[in-house]
N, C-alpha and C positions, 0 to 999 in steps of 0.2 A: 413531501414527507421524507424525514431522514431514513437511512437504509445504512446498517451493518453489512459490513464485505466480509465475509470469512472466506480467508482463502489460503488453497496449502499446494505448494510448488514442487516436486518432487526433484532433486537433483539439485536445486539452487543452495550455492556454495553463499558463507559470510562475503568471502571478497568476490563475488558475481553484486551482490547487495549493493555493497557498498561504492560499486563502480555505479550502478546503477543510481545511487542516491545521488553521486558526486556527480554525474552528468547532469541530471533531471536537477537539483538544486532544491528540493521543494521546499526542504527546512526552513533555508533564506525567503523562499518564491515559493510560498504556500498555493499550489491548486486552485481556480475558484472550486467551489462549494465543500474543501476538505475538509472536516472538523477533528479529527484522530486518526491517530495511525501507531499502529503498535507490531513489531515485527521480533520473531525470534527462530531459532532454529533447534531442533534436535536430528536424529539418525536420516530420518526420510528427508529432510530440504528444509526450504522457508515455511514458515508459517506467518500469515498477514489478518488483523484484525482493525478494520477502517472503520472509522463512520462518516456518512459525505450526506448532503442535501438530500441526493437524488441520486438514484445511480444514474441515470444520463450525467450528471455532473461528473462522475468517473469514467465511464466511456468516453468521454469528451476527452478528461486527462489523457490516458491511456491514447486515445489517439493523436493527440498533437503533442505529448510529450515524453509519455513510457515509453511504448512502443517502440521505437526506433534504440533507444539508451539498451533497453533490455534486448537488441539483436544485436548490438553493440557487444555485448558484455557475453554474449556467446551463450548464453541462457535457451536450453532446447526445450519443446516439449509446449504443454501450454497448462497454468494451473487447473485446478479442481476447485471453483469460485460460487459463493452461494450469497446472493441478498434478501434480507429479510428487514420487515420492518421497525426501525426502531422505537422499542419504547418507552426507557427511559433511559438517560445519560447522569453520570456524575463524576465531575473530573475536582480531584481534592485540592482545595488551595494551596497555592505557590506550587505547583507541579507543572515542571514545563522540560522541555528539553531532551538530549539522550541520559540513558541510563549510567 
């Protein structure tokens, strides 16, 4: 069953992010089971809104590929991460890519 990640990072900087993305490469090298991933930031840090298969399918990620990038990038602390399950998706045509 799919599962929604909502998750908020306190302290994670745009360029912690983006070193993060540049190591991990997922844009190129999507994940298995990733389906979305939408990230933004205000005053508190990152805020991250995923959807994946499973979340084993992200715990997977996270272990063989975030994990290490994000101690890399000097990222302290550990988020505030909630999965639920998904139930419905709609992503609008021709919608792909960064913002």
């Amino acid at each position: 069953m799919a599962v929604v990640l909502s998750m908020r990072w306190a302290g994670v900087t745009p360029e912690q992010y983006d070193l993060v993305r540049d190591a991990v490469n997922w844009e190129e090298a999507a994940p298995a089971g990733s389906e979305l991933h939408v990230a933004w930031f205000d005053a508190a840090g990152l805020h991250v809104l995923d959807v994946w298969e499973s979340e084993q399918a992200f715990q997977s990620f996270f272990a063989e590929r975030l994990a290490s990038a994000v101690e890399k990038a000097g990222i302290a602390g550990a988020p505030v991460s909630e999965f639920t399950p998904l139930h419905r998706r709609f992503v609008a045509p021709g919608v792909t890519g960064a913002a």
